[in-house]
C-alpha positions as CSV (number, residue, x, y, z in Angstrom):
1,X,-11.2,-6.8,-6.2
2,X,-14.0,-3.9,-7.0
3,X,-17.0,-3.2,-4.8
4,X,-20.0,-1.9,-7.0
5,X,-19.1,-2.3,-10.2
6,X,-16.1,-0.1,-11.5
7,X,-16.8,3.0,-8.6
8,X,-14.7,3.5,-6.1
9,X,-12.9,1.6,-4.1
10,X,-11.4,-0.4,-6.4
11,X,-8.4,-2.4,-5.7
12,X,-5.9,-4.2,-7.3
13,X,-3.5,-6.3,-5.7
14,X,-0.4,-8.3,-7.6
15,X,1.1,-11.2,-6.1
16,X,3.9,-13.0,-7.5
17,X,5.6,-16.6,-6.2
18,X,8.5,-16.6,-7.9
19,X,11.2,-15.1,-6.1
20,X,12.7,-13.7,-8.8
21,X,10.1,-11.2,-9.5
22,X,10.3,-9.8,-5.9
23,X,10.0,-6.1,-6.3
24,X,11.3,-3.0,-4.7
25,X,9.5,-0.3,-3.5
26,X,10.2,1.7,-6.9
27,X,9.6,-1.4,-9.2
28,X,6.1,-1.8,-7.3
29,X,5.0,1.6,-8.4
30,X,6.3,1.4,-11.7
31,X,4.3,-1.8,-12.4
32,X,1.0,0.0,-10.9
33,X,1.3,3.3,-13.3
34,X,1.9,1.1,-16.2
35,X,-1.3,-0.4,-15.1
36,X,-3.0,2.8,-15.0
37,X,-3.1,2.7,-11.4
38,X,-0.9,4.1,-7.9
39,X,-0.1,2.1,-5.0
40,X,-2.6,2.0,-2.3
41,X,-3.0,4.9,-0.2
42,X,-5.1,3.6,2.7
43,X,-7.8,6.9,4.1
44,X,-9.4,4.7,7.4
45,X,-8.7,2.0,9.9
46,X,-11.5,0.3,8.3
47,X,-9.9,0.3,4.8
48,X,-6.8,-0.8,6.6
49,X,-8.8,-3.8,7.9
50,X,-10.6,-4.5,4.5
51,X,-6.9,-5.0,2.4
52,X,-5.9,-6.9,5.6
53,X,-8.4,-9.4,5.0
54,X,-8.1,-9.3,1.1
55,X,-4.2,-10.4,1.8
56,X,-4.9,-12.8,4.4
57,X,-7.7,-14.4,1.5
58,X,-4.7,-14.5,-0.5
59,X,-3.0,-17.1,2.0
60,X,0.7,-16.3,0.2
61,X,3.2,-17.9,2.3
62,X,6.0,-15.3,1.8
63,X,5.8,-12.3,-0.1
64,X,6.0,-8.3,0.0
65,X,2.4,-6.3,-0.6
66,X,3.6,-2.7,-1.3
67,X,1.8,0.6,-0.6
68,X,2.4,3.9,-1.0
69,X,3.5,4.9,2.3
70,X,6.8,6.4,2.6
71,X,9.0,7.2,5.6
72,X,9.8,10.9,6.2
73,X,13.5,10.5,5.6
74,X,14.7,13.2,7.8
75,X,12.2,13.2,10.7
76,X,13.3,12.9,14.1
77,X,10.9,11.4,16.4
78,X,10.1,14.3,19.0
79,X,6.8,13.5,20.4
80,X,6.3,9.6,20.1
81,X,3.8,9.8,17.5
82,X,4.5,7.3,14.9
83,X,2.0,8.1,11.9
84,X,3.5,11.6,11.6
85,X,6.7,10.4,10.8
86,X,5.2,8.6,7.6
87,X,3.5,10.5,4.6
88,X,1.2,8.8,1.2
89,X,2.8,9.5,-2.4
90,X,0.5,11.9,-2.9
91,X,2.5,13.9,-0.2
92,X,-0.9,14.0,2.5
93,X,0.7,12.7,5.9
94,X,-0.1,9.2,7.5
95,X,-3.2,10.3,10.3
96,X,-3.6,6.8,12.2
């Protein structure tokens, strides 16, 4: 789904019913590269609510949506705050 034309934000999202094509986290981002794409690095609460929507347009029953948020392996929660303990595949840490 593209807004304006080609420009950014442009989103791609892959769905697929049959349960033998569920994909892991690593199969997910293979697929998008060999598309020419990454997976989805969400930048804003409002973006967050805009894929929301797109999936919940999608009404799919049971399925995985991957993005590329990653836990921090080897983080140990010391101050309560969740997003710090994730980071995007670009490396850039989860802010909200």
């Amino acid at each position: 789904i593209c807004k304006r034309g080609t420009e950014k934000p442009c989103y791609k999202i892959a769905y697929f019913q049959d349960i033998r094509r569920k994909l892991n986290f690593e199969d997910a981002s293979r697929a998008c590269k060999s598309d020419g794409g990454d997976l989805l690095s969400i930048e804003s609460k409002t973006e967050q609510g805009l894929i929301e929507n797109f999936i919940h347009e999608l009404k799919a029953s049971d399925g995985d949506f991957w993005i590329g948020l990653r836990r921090d392996q080897g983080y140990e929660e010391i101050n309560g705050d969740c997003p710090s303990q994730y980071y995007w595949l670009d490396g850039s840490r989860a802010t909200f």
